[in-house]
C-alpha positions as semicolon CSV with decimal commas, in nm:
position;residue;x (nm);y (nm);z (nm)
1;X;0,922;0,064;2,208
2;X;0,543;0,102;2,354
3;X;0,325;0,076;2,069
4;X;-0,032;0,155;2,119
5;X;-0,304;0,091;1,885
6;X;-0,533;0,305;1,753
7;X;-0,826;0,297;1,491
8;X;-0,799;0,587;1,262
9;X;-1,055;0,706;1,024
10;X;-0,829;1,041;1,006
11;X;-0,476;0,958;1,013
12;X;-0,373;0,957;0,626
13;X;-0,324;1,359;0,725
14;X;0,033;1,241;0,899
15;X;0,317;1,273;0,697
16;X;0,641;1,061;0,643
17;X;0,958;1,033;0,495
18;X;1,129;0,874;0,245
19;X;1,446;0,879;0,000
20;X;1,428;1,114;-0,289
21;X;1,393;0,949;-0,638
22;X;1,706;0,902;-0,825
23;X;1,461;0,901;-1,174
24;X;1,428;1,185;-1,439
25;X;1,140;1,212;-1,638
26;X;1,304;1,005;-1,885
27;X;1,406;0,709;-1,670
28;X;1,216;0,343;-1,766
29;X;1,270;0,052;-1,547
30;X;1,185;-0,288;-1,729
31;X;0,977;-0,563;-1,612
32;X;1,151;-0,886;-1,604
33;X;1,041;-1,262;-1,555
34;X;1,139;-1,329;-1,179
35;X;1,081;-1,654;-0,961
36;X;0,748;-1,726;-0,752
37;X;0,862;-1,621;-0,422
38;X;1,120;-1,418;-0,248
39;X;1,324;-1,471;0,071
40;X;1,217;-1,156;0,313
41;X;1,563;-1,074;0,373
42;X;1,723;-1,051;0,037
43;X;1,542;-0,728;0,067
44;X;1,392;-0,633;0,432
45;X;1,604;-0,585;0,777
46;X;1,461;-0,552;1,166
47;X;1,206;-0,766;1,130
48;X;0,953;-0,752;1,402
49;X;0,637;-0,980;1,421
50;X;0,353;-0,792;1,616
51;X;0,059;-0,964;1,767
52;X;-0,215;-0,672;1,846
53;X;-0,348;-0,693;2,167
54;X;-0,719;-0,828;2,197
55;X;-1,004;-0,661;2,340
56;X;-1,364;-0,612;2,309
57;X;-1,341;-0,225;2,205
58;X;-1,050;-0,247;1,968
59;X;-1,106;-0,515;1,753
60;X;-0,985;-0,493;1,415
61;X;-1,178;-0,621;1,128
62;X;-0,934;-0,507;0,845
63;X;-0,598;-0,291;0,823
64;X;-0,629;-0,029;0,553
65;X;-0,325;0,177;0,642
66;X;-0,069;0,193;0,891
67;X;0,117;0,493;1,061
68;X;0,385;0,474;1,268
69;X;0,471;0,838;1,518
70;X;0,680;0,911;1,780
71;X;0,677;0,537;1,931
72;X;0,267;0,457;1,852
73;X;0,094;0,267;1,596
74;X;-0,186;0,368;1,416
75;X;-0,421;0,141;1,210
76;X;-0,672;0,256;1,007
77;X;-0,972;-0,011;1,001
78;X;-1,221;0,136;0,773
79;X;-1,480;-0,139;0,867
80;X;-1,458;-0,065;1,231
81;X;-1,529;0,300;1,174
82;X;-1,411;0,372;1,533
83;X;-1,150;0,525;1,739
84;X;-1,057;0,343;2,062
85;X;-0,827;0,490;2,362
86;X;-0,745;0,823;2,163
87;X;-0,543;1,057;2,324
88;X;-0,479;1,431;2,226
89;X;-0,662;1,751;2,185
90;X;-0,875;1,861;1,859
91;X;-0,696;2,167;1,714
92;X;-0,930;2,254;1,427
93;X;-1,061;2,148;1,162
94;X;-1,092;2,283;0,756
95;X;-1,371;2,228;0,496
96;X;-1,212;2,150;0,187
97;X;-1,315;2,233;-0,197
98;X;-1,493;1,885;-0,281
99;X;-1,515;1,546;-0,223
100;X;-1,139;1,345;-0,289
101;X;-1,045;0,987;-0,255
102;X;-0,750;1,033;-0,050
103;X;-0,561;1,290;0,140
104;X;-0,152;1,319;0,222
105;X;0,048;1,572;0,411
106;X;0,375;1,684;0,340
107;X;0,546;1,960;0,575
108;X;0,266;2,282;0,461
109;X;0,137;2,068;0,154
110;X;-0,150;1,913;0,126
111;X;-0,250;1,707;-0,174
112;X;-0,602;1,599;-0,249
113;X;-0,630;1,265;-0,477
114;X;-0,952;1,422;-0,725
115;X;-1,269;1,211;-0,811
116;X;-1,129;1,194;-1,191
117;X;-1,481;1,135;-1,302
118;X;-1,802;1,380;-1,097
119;X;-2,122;1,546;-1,190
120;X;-2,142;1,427;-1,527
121;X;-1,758;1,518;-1,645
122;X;-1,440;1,474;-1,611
123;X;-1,235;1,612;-1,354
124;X;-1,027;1,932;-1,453
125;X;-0,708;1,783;-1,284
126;X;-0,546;1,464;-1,072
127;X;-0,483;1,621;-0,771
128;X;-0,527;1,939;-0,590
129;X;-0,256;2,062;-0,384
130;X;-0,311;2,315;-0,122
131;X;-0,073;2,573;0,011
132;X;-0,223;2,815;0,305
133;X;-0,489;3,004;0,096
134;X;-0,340;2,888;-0,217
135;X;-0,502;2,608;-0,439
136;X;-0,309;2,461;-0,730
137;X;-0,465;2,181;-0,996
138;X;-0,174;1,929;-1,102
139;X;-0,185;1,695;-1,385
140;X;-0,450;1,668;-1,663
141;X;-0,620;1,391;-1,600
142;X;-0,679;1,073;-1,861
143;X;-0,967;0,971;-2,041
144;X;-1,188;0,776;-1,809
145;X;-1,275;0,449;-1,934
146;X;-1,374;0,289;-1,590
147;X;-1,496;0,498;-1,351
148;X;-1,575;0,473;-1,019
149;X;-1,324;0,156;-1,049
150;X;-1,087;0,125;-0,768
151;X;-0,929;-0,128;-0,605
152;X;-0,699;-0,232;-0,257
153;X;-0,432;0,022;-0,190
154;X;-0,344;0,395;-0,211
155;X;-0,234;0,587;-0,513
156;X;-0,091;0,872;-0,282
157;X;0,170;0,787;-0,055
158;X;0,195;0,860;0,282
159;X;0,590;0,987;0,207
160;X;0,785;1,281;0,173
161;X;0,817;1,376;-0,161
162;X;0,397;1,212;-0,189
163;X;0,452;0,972;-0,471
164;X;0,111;0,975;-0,691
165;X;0,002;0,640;-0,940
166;X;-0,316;0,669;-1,132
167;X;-0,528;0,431;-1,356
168;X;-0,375;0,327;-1,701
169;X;-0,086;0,537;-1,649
170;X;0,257;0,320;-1,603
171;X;0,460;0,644;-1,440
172;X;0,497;0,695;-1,100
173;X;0,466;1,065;-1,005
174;X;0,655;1,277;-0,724
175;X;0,437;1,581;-0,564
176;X;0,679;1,859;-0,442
177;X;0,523;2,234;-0,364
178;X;0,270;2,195;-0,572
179;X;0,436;2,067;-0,852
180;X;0,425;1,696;-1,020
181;X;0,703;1,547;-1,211
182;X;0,727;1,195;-1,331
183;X;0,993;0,960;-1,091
184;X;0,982;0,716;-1,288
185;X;0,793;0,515;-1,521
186;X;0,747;0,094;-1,530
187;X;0,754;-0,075;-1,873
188;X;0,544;-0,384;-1,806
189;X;0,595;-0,588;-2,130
190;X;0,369;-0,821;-2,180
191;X;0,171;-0,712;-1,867
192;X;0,101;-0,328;-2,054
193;X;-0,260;-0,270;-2,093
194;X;-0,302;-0,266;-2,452
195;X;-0,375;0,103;-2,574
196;X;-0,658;-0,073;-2,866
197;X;-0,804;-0,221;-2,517
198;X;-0,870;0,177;-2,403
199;X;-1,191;0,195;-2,697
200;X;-1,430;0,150;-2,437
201;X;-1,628;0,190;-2,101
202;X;-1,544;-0,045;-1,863
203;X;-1,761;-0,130;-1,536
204;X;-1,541;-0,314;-1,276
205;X;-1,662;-0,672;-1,286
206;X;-1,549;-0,633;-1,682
207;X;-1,233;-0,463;-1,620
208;X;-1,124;-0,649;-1,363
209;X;-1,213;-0,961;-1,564
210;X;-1,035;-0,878;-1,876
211;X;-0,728;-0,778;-1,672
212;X;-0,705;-1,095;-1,435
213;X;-0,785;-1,318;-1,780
214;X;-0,492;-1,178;-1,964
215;X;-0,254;-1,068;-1,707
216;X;-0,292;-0,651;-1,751
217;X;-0,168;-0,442;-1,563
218;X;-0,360;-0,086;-1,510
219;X;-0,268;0,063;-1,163
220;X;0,009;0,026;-0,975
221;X;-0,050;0,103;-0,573
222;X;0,138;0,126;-0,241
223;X;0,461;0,254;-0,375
224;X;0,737;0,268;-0,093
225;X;1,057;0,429;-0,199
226;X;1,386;0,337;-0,069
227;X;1,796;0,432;-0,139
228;X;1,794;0,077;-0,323
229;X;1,463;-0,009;-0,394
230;X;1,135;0,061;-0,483
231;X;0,817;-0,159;-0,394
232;X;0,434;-0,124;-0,518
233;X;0,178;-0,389;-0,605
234;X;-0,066;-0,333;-0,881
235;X;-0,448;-0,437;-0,972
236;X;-0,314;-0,817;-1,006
237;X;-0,387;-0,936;-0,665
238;X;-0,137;-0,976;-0,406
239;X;0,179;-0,989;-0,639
240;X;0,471;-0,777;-0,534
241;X;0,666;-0,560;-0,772
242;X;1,028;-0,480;-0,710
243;X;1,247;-0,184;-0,862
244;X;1,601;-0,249;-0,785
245;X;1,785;0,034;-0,859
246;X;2,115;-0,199;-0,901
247;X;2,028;-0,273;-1,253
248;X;1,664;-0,041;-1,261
249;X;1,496;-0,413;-1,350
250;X;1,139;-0,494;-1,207
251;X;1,068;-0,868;-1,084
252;X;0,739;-0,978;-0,930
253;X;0,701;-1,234;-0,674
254;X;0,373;-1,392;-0,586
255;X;0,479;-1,413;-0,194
256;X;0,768;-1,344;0,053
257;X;0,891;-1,603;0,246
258;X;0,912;-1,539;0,573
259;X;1,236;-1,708;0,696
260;X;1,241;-1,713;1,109
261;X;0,852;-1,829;1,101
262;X;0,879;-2,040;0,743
263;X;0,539;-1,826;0,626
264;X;0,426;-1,735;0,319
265;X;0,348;-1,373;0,352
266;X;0,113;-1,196;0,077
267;X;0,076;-0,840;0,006
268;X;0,233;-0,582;0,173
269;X;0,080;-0,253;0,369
270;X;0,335;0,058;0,329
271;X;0,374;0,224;0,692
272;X;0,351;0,625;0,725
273;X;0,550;0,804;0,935
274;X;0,871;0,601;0,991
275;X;1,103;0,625;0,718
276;X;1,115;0,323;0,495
277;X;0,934;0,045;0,678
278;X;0,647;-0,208;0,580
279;X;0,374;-0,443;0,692
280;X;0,229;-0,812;0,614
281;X;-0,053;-0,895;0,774
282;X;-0,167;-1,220;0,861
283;X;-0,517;-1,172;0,980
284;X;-0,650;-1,454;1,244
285;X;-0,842;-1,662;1,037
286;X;-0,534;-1,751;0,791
287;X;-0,319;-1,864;1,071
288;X;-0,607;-2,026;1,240
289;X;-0,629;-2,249;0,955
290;X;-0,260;-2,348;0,988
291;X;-0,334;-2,420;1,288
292;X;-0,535;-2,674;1,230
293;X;-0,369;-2,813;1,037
294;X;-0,053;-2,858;1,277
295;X;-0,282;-3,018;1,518
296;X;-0,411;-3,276;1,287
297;X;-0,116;-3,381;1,080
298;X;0,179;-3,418;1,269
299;X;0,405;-3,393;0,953
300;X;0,252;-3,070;0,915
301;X;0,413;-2,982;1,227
302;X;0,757;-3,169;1,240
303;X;0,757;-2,877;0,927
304;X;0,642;-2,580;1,146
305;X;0,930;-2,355;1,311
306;X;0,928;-2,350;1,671
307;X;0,874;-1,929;1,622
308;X;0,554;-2,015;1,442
309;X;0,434;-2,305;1,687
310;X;0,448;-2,078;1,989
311;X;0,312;-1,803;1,750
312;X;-0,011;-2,019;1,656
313;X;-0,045;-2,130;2,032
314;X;-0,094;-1,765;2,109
315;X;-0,379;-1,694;1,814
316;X;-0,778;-1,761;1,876
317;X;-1,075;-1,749;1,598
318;X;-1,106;-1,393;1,756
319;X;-0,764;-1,249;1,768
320;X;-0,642;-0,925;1,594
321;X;-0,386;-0,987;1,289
322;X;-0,093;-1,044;1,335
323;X;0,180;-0,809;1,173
324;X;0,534;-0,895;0,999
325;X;0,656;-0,560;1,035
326;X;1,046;-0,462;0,865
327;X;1,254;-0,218;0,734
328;X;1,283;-0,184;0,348
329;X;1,704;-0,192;0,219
């Protein structure tokens, strides 16, 4: 496949496509205790590791979202704020009601992720979906007790149905002509945000404090749906949730091991556009410092696979990340 790379300060307008949700509005999948890590293929297939191509005018500092269409990659790098080697012709353009955190595109749907707290008030709905001339408001919103808080990751999906998360709100909603409905919601144990916690204004250093401190959980992000599973990480770092709809428990891992290169893979990036698929991404500097340290301790590298030897031979201080990129089961 030729895969060309673009930077994208436009392309969470492209749409993709995913399994329906088998959840009612009733449906609540448990959080159980799991292990620290995961093998990547108890869960992932066609695995692909892709090293971006290098150059002065399309280097990437950060990848904030990833689309995949008709054999190209995009990346979005919001810290580059550039497009390199576009190709296609503008076809217009549309001003929009107001100012929204995040935008996803679903066949003729559009739906608008709403600033929940502007002007002075709170926001009259979640999200605004948008039909041809036709504007609809979906989902009251919740109290704000932190805003302008937000953290790594996207509450809308780039899928088809657009699955929607929020802040304190353990449900995971589906968007479908401008409609919401709850797919399902997460029951996170001892990890729930405690509702005599919600008494009070929170600014992010304090929120993000009190949650890391005690282990809270108050937004889950990056949820990729599957036939058999379903994937999203939450305000607690790098951890990795997993829905298995076997037995509809939730186990978290705090890394995926990646089994061909024997690397510890954090994080995940969901892909738009092809159905099902996600990224790791191992930006230079991290496998840099491997790298050194195969070159000065040669247990260190009687340890190292030969796929991740001739991997780290290829990587310099300046190099574009390098992405794990599979297929979700």
């Amino acid at each position: 496949m030729r895969t060309k790379y673009f930077l994208l300060l436009f392309l969470l307008l492209l749409g993709a496509g995913c399994a329906t949700s088998q959840y009612g509005s009733e449906a609540t999948a448990v959080l159980e205790e799991g292990e620290p890590s995961i093998a990547d293929t108890t869960f992932l297939y066609d695995s692909r590791v892709i090293a971006l191509e290098t150059k002065d005018d399309a280097l990437i500092a950060r990848v904030n979202r990833l689309i995949e269409w008709k054999g190209n990659l995009y990346i979005l790098d919001k810290a580059g704020k550039q497009v390199v080697d576009a190709e296609g012709n503008f076809i217009s353009s549309r001003k929009l009601p107001g100012y929204y955190h995040s935008i996803a595109l679903d066949g003729d749907f559009i739906y608008l992720e709403n600033e929940t707290y502007a002007n002075g008030r709170l926001s009259e709905n979640s999200i605004t979906a948008i039909h041809g001339e036709e504007t609809t408001g979906l989902l009251e919103p919740l109290i704000e007790i932190a805003p302008f808080c937000f953290i790594a990751g996207h509450q809308l999906s780039a899928s088809s149905p657009v699955l929607f998360t929020r802040k304190f709100d353990n449900t995971i909603y589906k968007l479908e002509n401008q409609s919401a409905s709850p797919s399902c919601t997460i029951d996170f144990m001892n990890e729930t945000f405690p509702e005599d916690a919600k008494d009070k204004v929170y600014d992010c250093r304090d929120l993000n404090k009190f949650s890391t401190e005690k282990g809270l959980v108050y937004l889950m992000t990056d949820v990729t749906e599957t036939s058999e599973h379903l994937l999203f990480r939450t305000n607690l770092f790098d951890r990795l949730y997993i829905l298995s709809k076997w037995d509809d428990a939730v186990r978290k891992y705090d890394y995926i091991f990646q089994s061909e290169y024997g690397y510890n893979l954090h994080g995940y990036t969901p892909v738009g556009g092809e159905k099902e698929r996600i990224c790791f991404v191992a930006m230079a500097g991290s496998l840099m410092s491997l790298k050194s340290l195969v070159e000065t301790y040669p247990k260190v590298k009687a340890k190292t696979t030969v796929k991740m030897l001739e991997l780290l031979n290829r990587v310099e201080e300046d190099s574009n990340p390098v992405l794990f990129y599979y297929k979700v089961k």
